[in-house]
ROMARFI-574282 format. One record per residue (C-alpha): x, y, z; residue in one letter. Coordinates in steps of 0.001 Angstrom, whole numbers, plus 500000, padded with zeros to 6 digits. Layout:
N
[rec [X Y Z] A];
...
***
This chain:
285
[rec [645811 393748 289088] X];
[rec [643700 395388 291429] X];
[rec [641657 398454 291433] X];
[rec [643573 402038 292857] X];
[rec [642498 405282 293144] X];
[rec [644903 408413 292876] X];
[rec [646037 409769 296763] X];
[rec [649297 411445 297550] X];
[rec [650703 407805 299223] X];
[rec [649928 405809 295857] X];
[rec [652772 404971 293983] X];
[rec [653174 406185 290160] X];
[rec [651893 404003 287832] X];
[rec [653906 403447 284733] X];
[rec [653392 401173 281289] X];
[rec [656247 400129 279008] X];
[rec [656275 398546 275718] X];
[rec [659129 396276 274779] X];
[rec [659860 395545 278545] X];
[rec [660970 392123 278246] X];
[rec [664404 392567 276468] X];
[rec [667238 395382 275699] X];
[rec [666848 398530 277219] X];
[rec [663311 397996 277834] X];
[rec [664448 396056 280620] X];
[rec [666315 398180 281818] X];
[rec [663989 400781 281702] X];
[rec [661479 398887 283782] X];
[rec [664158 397917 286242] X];
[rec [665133 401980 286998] X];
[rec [661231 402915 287424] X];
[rec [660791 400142 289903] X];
[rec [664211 401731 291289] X];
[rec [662557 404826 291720] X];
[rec [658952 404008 293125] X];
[rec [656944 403234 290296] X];
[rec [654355 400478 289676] X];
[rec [655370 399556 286541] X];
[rec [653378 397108 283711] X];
[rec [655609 395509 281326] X];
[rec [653215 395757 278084] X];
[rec [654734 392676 275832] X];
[rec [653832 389669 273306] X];
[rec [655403 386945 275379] X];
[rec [654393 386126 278704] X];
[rec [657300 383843 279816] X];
[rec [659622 385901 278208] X];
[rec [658297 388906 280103] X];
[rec [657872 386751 283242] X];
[rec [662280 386363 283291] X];
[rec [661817 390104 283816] X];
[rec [659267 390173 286800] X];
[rec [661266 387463 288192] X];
[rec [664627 389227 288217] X];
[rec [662986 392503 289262] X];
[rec [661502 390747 292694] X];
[rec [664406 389020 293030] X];
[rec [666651 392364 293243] X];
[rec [663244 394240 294965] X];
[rec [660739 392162 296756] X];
[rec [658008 394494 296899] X];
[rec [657965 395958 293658] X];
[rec [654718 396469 291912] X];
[rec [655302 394767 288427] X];
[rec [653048 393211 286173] X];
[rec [652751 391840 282659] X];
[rec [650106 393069 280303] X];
[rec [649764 390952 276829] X];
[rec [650439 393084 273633] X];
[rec [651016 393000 270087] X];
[rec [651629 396323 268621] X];
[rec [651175 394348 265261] X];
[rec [647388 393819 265817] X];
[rec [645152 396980 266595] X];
[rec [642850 394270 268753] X];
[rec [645673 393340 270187] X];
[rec [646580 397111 271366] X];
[rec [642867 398154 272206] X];
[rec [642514 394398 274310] X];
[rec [645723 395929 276597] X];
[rec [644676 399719 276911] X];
[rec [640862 397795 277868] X];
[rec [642418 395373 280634] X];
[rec [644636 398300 282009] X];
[rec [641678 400781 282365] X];
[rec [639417 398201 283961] X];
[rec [641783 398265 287244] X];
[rec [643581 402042 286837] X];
[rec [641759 405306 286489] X];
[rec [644964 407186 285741] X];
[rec [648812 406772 284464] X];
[rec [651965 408691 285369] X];
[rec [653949 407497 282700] X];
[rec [653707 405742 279156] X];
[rec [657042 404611 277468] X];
[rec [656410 403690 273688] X];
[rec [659478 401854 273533] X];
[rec [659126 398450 271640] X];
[rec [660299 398111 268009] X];
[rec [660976 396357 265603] X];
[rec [663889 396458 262344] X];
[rec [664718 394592 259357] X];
[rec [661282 392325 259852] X];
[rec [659516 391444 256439] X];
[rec [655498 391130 256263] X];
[rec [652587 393403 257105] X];
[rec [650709 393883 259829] X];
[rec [647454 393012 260655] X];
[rec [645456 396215 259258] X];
[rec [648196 396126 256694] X];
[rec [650392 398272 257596] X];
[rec [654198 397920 256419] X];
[rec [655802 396022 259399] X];
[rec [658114 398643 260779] X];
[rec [655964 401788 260961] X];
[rec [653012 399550 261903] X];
[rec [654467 398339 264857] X];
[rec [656713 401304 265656] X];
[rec [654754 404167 265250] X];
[rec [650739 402957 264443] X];
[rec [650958 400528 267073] X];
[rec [652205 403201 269601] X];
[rec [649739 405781 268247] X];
[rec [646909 403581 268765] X];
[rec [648184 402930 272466] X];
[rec [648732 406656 273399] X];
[rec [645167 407701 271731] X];
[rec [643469 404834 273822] X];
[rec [645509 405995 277578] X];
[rec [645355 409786 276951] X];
[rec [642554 410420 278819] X];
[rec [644129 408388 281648] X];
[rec [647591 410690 281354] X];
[rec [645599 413402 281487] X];
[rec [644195 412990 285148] X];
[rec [647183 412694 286769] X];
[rec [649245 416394 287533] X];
[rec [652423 415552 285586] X];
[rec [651869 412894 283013] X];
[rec [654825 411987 280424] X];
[rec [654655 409911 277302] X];
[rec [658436 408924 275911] X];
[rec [658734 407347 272501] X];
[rec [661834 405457 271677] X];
[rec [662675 407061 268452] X];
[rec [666694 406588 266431] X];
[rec [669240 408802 264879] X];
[rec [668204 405951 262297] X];
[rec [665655 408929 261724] X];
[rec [668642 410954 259448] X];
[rec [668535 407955 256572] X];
[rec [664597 409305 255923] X];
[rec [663506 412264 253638] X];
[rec [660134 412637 254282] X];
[rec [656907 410273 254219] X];
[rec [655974 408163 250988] X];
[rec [652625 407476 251879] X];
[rec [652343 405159 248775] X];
[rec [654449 402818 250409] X];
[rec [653419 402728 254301] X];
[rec [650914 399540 253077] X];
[rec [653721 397723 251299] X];
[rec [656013 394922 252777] X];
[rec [659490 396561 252569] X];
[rec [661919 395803 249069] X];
[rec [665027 395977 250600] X];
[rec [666849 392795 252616] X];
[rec [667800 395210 255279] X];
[rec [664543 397707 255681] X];
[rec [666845 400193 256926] X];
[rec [664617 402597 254732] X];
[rec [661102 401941 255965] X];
[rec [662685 401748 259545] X];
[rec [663914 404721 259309] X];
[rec [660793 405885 257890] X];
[rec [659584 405246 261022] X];
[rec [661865 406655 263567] X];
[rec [660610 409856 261484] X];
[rec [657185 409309 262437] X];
[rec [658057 408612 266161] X];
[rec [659873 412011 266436] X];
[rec [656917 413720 264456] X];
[rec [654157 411994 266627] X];
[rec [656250 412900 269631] X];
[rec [656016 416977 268990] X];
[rec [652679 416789 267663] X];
[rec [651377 415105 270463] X];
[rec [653322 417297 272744] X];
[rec [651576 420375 270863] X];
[rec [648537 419300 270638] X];
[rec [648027 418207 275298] X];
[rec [650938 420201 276537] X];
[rec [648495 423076 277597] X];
[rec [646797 420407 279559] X];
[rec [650130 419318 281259] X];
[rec [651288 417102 279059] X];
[rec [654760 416419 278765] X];
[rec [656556 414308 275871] X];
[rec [660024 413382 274826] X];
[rec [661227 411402 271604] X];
[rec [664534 409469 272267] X];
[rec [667890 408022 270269] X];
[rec [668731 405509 272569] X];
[rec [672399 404651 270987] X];
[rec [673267 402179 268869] X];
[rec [672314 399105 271217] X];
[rec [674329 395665 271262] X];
[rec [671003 393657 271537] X];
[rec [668674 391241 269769] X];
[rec [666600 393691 268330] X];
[rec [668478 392911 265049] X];
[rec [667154 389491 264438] X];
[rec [665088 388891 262033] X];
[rec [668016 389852 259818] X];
[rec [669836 387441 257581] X];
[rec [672977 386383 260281] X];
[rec [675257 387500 256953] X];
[rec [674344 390893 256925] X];
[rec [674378 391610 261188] X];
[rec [678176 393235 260438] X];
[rec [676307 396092 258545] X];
[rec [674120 396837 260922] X];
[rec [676280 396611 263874] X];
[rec [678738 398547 262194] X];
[rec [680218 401668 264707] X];
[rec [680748 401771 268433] X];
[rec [678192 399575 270510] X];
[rec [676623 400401 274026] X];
[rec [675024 398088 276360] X];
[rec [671092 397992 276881] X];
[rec [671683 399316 280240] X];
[rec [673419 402607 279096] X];
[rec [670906 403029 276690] X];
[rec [667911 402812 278660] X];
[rec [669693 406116 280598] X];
[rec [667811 409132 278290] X];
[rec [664518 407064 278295] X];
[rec [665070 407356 282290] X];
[rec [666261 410487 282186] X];
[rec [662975 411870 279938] X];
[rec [660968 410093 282374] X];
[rec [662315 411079 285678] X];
[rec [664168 413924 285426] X];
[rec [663521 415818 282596] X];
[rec [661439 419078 283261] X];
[rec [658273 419493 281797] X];
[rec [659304 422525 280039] X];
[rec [661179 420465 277685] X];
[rec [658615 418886 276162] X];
[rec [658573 418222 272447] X];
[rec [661912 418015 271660] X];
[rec [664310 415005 270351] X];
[rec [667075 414090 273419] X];
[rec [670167 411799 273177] X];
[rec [672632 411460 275828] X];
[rec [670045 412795 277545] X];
[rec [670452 416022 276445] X];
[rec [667677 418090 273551] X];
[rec [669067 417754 270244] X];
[rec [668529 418875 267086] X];
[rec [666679 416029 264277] X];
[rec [666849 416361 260852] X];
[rec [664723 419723 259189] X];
[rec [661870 416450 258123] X];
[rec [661477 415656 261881] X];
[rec [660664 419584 262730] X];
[rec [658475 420155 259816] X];
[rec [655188 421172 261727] X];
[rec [652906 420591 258367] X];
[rec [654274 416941 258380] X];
[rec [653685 416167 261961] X];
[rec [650188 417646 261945] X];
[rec [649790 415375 258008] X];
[rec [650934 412494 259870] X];
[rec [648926 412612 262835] X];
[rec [645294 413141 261073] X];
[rec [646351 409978 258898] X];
[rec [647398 408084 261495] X];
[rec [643730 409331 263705] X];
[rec [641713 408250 260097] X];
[rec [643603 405037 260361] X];
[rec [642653 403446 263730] X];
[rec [639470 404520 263359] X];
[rec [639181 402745 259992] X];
[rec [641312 399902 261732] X];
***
C-alpha cells in the first residue's frame, strides 16, 4: 500500500469484507469496473489472491489489494482498520458484506458465531473507519443483510453468548440479519447529518458456498426455492454503492429497490438498544 492524500484526480477508495468468494467477488470486480481502488478485507490470503489475480487479468491497472481479516477475532478487526489507516487518511466506501450461516462455536470474545461475525465483527469495523468515511464528501457504508431477517422476532440477548442449539442455526442467523438491518438505520441516523449515507441489503438467495459448514444432508433445506448466481446478487450491493442517492439512506433495498423489513427491523428503540450494547461490547472486547 502506499500513502494518498484526497485530490479531485485520486481514485475512490473502497474496502470489502467477504471479497474472496460469492458475490463479494463480484462486488469487488464492479467497483474496480467503475474506478475504485478497492481492498479485499478477507481471512485467506491465497484464496483472496485468485481474486486479485482474475481482476488484473480482466483490468491491468486496477488498484486492488488484500487486507488480512477475521471478523471472528476483535484483534483481528482492529489489526485491519490499523494497517488500512497507516497508508489512507480517508474511505469512499465500506461494504460489510462477509458472513457466515449454519457455523457452530463462538467467537473469540464469545460471541455466538453468527451475530459475532455478521454483525459485531462489522460493527467493530465501521466504529474503527468512521472517522475515515467521514472526511470524504459522500461516504457510504452497505451491510449485506437477508430476507433471512423475517424468521427473527426480536433480540434474546440471553442467548447472543451461546453456541447455537439447532443443526441448521437458521434462528441465530437470522437473528443476525436483524441486527445488520437495525445497525444499518441506526448508523444511518446517528452520521447522516454529517453526510453519511447507508444501505442494508437482501442480496437473493445465492447458489454459493456460503452454506458449508452445514451437514451435506441437510443443503436441500436450505437451498430450497429459486437460486441466483453470485453475480446477480452482487447487483443491489452495487447499486447501494454506486447509484443509489444519498437521500435514501437508512432503508432496507432488494432488487435494488427500498423495501419494507419486518415491524422488528424498524423498531427505533431496538436499533438504538442494540447499538449501545454492541458500543459497551467492543469496548469491553
Amino acid at each position: 500500500m502506499s500513502n494518498s492524500q484526497v485530490t479531485d484526480s485520486s481514485p475512490p477508495i473502497a474496502l470489502i469484507t467477504g471479497a474472496n468468494t460469492g458475490i463479494g467477488r463480484y462486488t469487488a470486480l464492479g467497483l474496480v469496473e467503475r474506478g475504485y481502488r478497492v481492498y479485499l478485507a478477507c481471512r485467506s490470503e491465497a484464496k483472496t489472491q485468485t481474486v486479485v489475480d482474475e481482476i488484473l487479468k480482466l483490468h491491468p491497472k486496477a488498484l486492488v489489494q488484500w487486507l488480512p481479516l477475521d471478523l471472528s477475532s476483535f484483534s483481528s478487526v482492529e489489526d485491519c482498520a490499523k494497517l488500512f489507516l497507516q497508508h489512507h487518511a480517508h474511505l469512499d466506501l465500506l461494504i460489510n458484506n462477509a458472513g457466515v450461516g449454519g457455523e457452530k462455536g463462538l467467537t473469540v470474545e464469545g460471541f455466538e458465531m453468527a451475530f459475532g461475525v455478521n454483525h459485531m465483527g462489522h460493527f467493530l469495523l465501521t466504529h474503527l473507519l468512521i472517522q475515515a468515511l467521514l472526511k470524504v464528501k459522500t461516504p457510504k457504508v452497505v451491510t449485506v443483510a437477508s430476507n433471512a431477517h423475517r424468521f427473527a422476532w426480536g433480540i434474546d440477548w440471553s442467548k447472543l453468548r451461546q453456541e447455537t442449539k439447532s443443526i441448521l442455526g437458521a434462528k441465530d442467523y437470522a437473528v443476525s440479519k436483524l441486527a445488520n438491518i437495525l445497525f444499518s438505520s441506526q448508523l444511518s441516523k446517528n452520521h447522516r447529518h454529517q453526510g453519511l449515507a447507508t444501505y442494508s441489503v437482501h442480496p437473493g438467495v445465492i447458489q454459493s458456498d456460503f452454506w458449508r459448514h452445514l451437514p451435506s444432508t441437510l443443503m436441500p433445506l436450505v437451498k430450497w426455492g429459486p437460486l441466483i448466481s453470485p453475480k446477480q446478487g452482487a447487483l443491489t450491493s452495487l447499486y447501494c454503492s454506486l447509484d443509489a442517492p444519498h437521500s435514501e439512506t437508512g432503508f432496507f433495498y432488494a432488487n435494488s429497490r427500498i423495501k419494507k423489513p419486518t415491524v422488528f427491523a424498524r423498531n427505533e428503540s431496538l436499533a438504538a438498544e442494540l447499538w449501545e450494547r454492541s458500543r459497551e461490547w467492543i469496548q469491553k472486547g
